[in-house]
C-alpha angles and dihedrals in degrees: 000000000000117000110193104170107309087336134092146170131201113236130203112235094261093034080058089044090058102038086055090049084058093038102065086068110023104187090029130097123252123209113256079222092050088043084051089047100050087044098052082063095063131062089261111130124248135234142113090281095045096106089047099048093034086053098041083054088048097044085060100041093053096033083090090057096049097254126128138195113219122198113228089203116236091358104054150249144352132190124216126205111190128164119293123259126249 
């Protein structure tokens, strides 16, 4: 689970991975290539079109808790955290 004030969201075990991976340095980018890595240690499939996939689940999971994941376009994430809804 991810508490973000009253508030929480239940993650699958890669969309956590990845979520970790953006949480170390909220309001930095994260390497497309460092994202792929934290998510090969955890049970999330693999493909060409993971980290999309993986990222589009996580976007809507953490939309409720006013985060965002931002798309640096050919480099990699960042992740938003902006003030919690009412």
């Amino acid at each position: 689970l991810l508490h973000r004030g009253d508030r929480w969201v239940a993650l699958s075990p890669g969309e956590r991975a990845a979520l970790t991976a953006l949480l170390a340095s909220p309001g930095s980018m994260v390497a497309r290539t460092d994202l792929a890595a934290a998510i090969r240690t955890s049970d999330a499939p693999e493909g060409p079109r993971a980290i999309d996939n993986l990222v589009r689940r996580v976007r809507k999971r953490i939309a409720p808790l006013g985060m965002a994941v931002c798309v640096m376009r050919g480099a990699g994430f960042l992740l938003e955290m902006g003030e919690l809804p009412l």
